[in-house]
C-alpha beads as a LAMMPS data file, in Angstrom:
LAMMPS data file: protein, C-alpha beads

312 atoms
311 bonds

1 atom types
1 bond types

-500.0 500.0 xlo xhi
-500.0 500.0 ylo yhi
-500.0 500.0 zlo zhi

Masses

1 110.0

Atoms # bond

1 1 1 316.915 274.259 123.989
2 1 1 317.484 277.642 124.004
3 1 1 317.586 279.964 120.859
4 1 1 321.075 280.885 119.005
5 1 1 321.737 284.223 119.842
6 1 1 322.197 285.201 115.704
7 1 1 317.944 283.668 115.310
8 1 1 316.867 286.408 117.467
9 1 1 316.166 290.151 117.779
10 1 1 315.080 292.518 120.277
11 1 1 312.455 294.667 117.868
12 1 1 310.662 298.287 118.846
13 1 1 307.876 300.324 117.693
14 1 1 308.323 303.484 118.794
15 1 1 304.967 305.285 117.924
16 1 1 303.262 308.438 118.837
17 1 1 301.861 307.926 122.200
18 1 1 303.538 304.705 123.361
19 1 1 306.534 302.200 122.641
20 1 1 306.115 298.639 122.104
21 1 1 308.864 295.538 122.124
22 1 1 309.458 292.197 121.813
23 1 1 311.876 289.688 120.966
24 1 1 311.583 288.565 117.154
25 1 1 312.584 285.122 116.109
26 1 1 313.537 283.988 112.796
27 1 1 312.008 280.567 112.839
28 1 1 308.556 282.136 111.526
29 1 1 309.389 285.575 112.781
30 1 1 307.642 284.472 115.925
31 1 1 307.079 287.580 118.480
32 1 1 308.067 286.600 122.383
33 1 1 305.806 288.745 124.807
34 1 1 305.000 292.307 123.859
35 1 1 305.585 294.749 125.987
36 1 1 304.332 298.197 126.251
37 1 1 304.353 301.480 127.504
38 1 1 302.979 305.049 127.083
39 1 1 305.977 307.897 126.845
40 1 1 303.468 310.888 127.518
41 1 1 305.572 311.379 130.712
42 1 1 309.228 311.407 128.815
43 1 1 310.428 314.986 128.765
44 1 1 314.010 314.175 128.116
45 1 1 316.307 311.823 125.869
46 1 1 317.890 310.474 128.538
47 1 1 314.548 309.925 129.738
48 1 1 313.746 307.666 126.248
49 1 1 316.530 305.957 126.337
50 1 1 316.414 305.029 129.953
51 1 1 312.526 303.487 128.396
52 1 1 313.923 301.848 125.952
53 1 1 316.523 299.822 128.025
54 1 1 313.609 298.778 130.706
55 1 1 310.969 297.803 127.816
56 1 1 313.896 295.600 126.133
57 1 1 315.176 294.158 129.263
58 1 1 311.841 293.221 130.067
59 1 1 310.783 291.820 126.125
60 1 1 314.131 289.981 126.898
61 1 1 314.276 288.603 130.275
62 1 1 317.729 290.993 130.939
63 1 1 320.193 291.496 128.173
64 1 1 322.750 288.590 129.233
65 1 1 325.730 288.226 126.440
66 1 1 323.928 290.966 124.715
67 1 1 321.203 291.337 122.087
68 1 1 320.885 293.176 118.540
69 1 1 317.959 295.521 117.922
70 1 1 316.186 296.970 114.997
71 1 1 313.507 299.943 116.044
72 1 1 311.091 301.009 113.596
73 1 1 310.779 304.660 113.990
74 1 1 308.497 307.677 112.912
75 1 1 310.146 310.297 110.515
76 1 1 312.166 312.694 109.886
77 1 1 314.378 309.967 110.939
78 1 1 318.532 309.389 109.375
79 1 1 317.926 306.055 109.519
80 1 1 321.671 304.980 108.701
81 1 1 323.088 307.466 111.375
82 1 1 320.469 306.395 113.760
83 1 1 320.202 310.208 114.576
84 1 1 316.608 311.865 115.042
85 1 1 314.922 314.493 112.801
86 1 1 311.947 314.901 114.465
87 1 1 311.523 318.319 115.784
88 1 1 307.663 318.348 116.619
89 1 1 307.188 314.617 117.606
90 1 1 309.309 313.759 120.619
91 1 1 311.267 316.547 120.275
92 1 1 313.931 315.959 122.869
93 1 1 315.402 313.140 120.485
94 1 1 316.135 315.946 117.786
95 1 1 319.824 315.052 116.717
96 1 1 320.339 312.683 119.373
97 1 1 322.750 309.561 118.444
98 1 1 320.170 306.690 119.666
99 1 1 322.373 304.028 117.954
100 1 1 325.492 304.706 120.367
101 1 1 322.801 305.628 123.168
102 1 1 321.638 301.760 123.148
103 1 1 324.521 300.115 121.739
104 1 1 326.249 299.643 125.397
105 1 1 322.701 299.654 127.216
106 1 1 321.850 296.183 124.957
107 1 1 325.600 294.865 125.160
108 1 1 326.072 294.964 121.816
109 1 1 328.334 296.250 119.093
110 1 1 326.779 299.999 117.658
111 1 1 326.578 298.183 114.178
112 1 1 323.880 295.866 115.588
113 1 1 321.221 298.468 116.514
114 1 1 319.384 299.390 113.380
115 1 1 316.666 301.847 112.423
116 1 1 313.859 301.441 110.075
117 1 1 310.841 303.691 108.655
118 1 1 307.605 302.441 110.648
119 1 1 305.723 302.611 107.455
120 1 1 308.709 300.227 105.941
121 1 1 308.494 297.759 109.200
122 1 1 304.717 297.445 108.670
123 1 1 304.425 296.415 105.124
124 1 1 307.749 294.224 105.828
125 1 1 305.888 292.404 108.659
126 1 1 303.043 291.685 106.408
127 1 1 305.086 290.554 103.517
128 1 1 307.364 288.463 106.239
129 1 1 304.744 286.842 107.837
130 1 1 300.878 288.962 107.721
131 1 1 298.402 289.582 104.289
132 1 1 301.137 290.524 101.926
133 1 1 302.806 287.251 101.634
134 1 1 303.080 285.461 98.035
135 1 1 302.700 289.167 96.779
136 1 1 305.295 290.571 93.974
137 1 1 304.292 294.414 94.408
138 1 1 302.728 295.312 97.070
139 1 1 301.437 298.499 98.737
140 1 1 301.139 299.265 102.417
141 1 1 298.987 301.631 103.479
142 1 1 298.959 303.133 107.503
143 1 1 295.780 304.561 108.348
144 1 1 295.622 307.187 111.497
145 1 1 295.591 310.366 111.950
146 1 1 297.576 310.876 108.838
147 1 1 298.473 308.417 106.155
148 1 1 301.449 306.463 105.815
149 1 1 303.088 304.691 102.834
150 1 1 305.503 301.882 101.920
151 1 1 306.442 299.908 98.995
152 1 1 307.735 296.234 97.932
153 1 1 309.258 294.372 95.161
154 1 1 310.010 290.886 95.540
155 1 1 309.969 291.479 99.520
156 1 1 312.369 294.143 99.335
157 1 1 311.094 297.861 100.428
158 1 1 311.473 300.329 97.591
159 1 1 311.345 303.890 98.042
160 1 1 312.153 304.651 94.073
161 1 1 311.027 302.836 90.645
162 1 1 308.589 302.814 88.203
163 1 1 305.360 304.390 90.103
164 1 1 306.999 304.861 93.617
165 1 1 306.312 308.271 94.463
166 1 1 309.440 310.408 96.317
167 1 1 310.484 308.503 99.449
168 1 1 307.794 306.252 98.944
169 1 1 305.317 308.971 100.558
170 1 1 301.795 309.251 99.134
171 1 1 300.889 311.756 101.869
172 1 1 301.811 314.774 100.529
173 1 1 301.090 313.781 96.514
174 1 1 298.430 316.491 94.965
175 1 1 295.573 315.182 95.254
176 1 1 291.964 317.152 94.029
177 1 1 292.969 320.958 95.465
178 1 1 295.290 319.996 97.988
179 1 1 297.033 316.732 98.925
180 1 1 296.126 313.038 99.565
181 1 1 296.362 313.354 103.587
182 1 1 293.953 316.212 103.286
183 1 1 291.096 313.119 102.356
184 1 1 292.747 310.639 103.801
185 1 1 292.987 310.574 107.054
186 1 1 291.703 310.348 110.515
187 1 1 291.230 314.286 110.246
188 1 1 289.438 313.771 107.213
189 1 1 287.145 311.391 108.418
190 1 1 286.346 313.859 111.666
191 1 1 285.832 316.902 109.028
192 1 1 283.691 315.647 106.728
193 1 1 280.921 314.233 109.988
194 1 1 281.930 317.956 110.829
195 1 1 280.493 319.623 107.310
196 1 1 277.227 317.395 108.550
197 1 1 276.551 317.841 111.879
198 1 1 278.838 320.801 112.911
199 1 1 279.619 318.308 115.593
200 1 1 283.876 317.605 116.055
201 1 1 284.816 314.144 117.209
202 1 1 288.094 311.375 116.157
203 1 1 287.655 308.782 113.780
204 1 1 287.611 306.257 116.501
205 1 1 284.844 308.156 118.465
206 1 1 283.163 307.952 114.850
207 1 1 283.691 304.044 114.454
208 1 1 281.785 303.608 117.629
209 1 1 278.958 305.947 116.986
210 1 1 278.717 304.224 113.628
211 1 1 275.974 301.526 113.796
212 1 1 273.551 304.346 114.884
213 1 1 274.624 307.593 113.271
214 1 1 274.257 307.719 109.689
215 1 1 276.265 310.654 109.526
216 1 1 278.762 308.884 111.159
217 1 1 278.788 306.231 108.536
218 1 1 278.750 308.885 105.730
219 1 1 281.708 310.277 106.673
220 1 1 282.926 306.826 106.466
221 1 1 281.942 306.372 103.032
222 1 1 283.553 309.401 102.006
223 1 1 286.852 308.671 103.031
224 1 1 286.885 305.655 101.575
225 1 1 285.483 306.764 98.116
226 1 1 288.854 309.271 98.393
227 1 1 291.132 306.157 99.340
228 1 1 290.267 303.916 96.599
229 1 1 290.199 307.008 93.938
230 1 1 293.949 307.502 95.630
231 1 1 295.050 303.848 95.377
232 1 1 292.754 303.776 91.592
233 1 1 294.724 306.866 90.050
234 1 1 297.676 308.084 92.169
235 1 1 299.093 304.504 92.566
236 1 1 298.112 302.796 90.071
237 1 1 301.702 303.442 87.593
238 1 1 302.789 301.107 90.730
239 1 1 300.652 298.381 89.328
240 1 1 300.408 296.811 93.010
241 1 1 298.925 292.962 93.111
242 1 1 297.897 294.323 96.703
243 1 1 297.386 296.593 99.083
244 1 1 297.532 296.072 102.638
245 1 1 295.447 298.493 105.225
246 1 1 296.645 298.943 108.629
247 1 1 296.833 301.534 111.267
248 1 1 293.711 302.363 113.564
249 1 1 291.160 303.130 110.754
250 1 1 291.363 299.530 109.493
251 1 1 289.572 298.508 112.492
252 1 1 286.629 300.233 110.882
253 1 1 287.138 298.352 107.762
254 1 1 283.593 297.165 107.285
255 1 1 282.366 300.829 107.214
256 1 1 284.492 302.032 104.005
257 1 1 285.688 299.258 102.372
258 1 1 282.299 298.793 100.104
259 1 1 283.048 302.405 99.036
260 1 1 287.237 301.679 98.164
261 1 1 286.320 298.537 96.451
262 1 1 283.346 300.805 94.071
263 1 1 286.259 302.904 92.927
264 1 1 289.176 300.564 92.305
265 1 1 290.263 299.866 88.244
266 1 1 289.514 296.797 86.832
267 1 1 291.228 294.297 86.965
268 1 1 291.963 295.522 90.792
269 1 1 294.554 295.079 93.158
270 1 1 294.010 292.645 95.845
271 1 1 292.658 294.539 98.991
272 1 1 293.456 293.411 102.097
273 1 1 293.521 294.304 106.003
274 1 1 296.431 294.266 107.785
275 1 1 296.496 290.341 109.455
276 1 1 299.243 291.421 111.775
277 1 1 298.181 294.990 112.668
278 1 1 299.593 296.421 116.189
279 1 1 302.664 293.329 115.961
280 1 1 303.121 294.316 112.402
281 1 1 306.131 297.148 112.523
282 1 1 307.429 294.509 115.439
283 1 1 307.416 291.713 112.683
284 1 1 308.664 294.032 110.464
285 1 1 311.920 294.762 112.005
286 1 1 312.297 290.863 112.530
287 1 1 312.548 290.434 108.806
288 1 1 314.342 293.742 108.048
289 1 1 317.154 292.072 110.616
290 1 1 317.400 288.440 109.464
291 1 1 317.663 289.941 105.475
292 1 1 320.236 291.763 106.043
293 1 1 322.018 289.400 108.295
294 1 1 321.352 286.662 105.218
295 1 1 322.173 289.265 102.821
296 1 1 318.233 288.300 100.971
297 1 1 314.824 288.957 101.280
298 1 1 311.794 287.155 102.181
299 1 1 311.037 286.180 98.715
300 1 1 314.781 284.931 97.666
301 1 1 314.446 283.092 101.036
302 1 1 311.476 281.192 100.152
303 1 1 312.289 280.357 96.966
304 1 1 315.506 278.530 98.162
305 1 1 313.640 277.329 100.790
306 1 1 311.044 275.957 98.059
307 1 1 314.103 274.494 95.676
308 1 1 315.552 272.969 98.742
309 1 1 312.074 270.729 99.048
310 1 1 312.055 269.970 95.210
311 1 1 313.599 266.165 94.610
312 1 1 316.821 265.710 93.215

Bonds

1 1 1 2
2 1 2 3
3 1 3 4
4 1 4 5
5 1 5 6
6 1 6 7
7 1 7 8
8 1 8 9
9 1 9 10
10 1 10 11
11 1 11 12
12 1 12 13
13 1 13 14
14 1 14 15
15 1 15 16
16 1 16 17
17 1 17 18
18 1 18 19
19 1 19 20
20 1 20 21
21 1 21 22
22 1 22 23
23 1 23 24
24 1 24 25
25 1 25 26
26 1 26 27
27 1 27 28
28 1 28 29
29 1 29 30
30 1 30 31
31 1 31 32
32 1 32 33
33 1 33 34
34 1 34 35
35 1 35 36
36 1 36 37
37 1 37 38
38 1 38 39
39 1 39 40
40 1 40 41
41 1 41 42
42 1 42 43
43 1 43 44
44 1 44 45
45 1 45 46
46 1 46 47
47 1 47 48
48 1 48 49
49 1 49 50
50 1 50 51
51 1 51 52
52 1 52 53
53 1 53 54
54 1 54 55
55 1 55 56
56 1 56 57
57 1 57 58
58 1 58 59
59 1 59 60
60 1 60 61
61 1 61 62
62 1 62 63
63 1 63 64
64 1 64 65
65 1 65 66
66 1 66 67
67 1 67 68
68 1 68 69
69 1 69 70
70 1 70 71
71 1 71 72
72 1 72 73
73 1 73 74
74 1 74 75
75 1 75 76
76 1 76 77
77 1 77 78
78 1 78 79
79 1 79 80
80 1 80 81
81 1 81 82
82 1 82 83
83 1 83 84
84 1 84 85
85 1 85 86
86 1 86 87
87 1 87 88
88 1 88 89
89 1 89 90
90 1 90 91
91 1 91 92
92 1 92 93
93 1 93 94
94 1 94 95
95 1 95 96
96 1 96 97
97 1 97 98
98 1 98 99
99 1 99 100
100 1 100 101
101 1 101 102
102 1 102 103
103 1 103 104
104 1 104 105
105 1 105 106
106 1 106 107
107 1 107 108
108 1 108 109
109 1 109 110
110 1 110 111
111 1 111 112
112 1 112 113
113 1 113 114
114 1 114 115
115 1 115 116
116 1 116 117
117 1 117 118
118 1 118 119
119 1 119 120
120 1 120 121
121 1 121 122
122 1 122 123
123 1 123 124
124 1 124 125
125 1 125 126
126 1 126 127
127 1 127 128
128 1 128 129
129 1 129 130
130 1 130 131
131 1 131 132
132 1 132 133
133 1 133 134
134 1 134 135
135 1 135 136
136 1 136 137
137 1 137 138
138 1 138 139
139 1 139 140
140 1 140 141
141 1 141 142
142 1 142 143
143 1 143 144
144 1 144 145
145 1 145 146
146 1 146 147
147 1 147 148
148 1 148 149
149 1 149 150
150 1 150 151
151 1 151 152
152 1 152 153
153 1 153 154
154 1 154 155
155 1 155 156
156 1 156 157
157 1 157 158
158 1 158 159
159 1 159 160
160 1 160 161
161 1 161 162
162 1 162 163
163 1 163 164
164 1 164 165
165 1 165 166
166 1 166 167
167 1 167 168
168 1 168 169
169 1 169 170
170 1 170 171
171 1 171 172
172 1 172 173
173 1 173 174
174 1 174 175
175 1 175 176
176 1 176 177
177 1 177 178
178 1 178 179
179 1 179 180
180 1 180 181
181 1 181 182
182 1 182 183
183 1 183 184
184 1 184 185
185 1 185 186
186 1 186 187
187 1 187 188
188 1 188 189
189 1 189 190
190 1 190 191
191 1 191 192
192 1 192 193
193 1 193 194
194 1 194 195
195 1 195 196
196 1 196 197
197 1 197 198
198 1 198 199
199 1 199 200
200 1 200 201
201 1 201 202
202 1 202 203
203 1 203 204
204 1 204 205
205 1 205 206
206 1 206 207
207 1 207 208
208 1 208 209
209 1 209 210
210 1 210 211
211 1 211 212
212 1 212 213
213 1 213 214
214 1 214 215
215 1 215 216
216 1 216 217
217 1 217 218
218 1 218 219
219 1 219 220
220 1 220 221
221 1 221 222
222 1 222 223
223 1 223 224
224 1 224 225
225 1 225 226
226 1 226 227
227 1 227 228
228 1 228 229
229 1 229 230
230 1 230 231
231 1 231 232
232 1 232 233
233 1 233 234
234 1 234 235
235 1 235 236
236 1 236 237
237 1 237 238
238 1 238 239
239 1 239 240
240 1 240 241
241 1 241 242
242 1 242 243
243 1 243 244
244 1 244 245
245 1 245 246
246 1 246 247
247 1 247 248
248 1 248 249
249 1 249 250
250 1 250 251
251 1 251 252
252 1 252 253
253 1 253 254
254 1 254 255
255 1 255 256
256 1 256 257
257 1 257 258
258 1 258 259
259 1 259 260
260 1 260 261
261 1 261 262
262 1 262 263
263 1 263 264
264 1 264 265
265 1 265 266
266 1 266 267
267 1 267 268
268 1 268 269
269 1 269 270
270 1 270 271
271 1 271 272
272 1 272 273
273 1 273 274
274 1 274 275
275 1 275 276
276 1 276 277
277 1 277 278
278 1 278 279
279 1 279 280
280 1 280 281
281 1 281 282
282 1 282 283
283 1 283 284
284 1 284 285
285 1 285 286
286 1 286 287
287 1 287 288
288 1 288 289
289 1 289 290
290 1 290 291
291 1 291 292
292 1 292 293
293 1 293 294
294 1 294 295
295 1 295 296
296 1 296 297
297 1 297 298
298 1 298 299
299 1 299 300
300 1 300 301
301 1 301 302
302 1 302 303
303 1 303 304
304 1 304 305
305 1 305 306
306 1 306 307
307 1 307 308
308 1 308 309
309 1 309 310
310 1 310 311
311 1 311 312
């Protein structure tokens, strides 16, 4: 049978380098097939756009009747506008008006294409379905090149409270004589093997070399004695019951995790890597979708669902 056409969503990442999509449904936030593509190429918005329509088309199987969307998106992003911010990532979608762009491309009304921070989408697909479910207060954390942020209540993203920093961004918080991303981060993972060998190479090149460069592993060590100091001091007024790791670092858990976990308070927040990881800003817009069509969140949702078990 197929699936009511309000139980599904076609859902984007749109990340640095490539664009990913799928079709998310709410039974379980299930992902169809994922589809991908790099958007090195794109040199125009019409260009994007134009990528957009083929990726969903094919995450879809064609756009029949029509389809909503939800795309998680880097920022500067007005999110409500759907208008771009972004002036030195993809810089041909500065002030461009995506959501009327795609409304007609999908078939749909401009009210069902929605935007979300990708930091948001992540910790949303975690708390919707990945590590961060059962979790009051959580904290998402993206590792890459830079570090991302995101914060939930009750499965509801918060970017303001009682120990949520402005916009929910951690990146730019002071942090020893500059700022968090300055020690954590991809870049701060290649700079400190740089201080020891006077060798440059990524984090991932680093991950690899690992096993049989000590330096290598150092470096590792380092950057995670900086992340758990961060999540042991500069997030702590949050008073998270976890913390979920993502992004491309967190494939290289197992060589800084010993050193996060050394500098965490006591009691500590659950730590925990990211169970969804590349699907997770796909998820993410899944759940962001079916809330707001519900009017609830994940943990309101449950709890009915749990009541609605109970004997009467």
């Amino acid at each position: 049978m197929p699936e009511p056409e309000e139980s599904r969503v076609l859902t984007f990442d749109v990340g640095g380098s490539h664009v990913a999509a799928a079709v998310c449904f709410e039974a379980g936030f299930r992902l169809g097939p994922v589809v991908t593509a790099h958007h090195d190429g794109v040199r125009t918005s019409a260009a994007f756009i134009d990528l957009l329509t083929r990726l969903g088309s094919e995450a879809a199987g064609g756009f029949g009747g029509g389809i909503a969307a939800t795309l998680a998106v880097p920022g500067p992003f007005d999110l409500g506008a759907g208008i771009s911010g972004m002036r030195h990532k993809l810089p041909y979608l500065f002030g461009v008006d995506l959501r009327h762009a795609l409304a007609p491309r999908f078939h749909c009304e401009p009210r069902e294409v929605k935007f979300l921070n990708d930091a948001n989408a992540y910790l949303l697909g975690e708390v919707g379905a990945g590590a961060a479910r059962g979790f009051g207060r959580v904290i998402g954390l993206t590792l890459g090149t830079g570090v991302g942020s995101a914060f939930a209540v009750n499965g509801r993203v918060v970017t303001e409270g009682h120990g949520v920093p402005k916009d929910g961004e951690i990146w730019n918080l002071p942090y020893e004589n500059g700022i968090v991303e300055d020690c954590v981060s991809g870049r701060a993972i290649s700079s400190a093997y740089a201080r020891r060998t006077g060798e440059t190479r990524s984090a991932a090149e680093l991950a690899a070399a690992a096993p049989e460069d000590s330096a290598a592993r150092e470096a590792f060590a380092e950057f995670g004695d900086h992340l758990g100091r961060t999540i042991g001091t500069v997030l702590a007024e949050f008073r998270a019951e976890a913390v979920v790791l993502g992004g491309g670092i967190a494939h290289a858990s197992h060589w800084f995790l010993p050193a996060v976990r050394a500098r965490l308070p006591h009691p500590a927040p659950e730590l925990r890597i990211s169970a969804l990881m590349d699907r997770a800003a796909l998820v993410g817009c899944g759940v962001a979708w079916f809330d707001s069509l519900r009017n609830t969140s994940i943990a309101d949702r449950s709890a009915l669902a749990r009541s609605d078990s109970l004997p009467g």
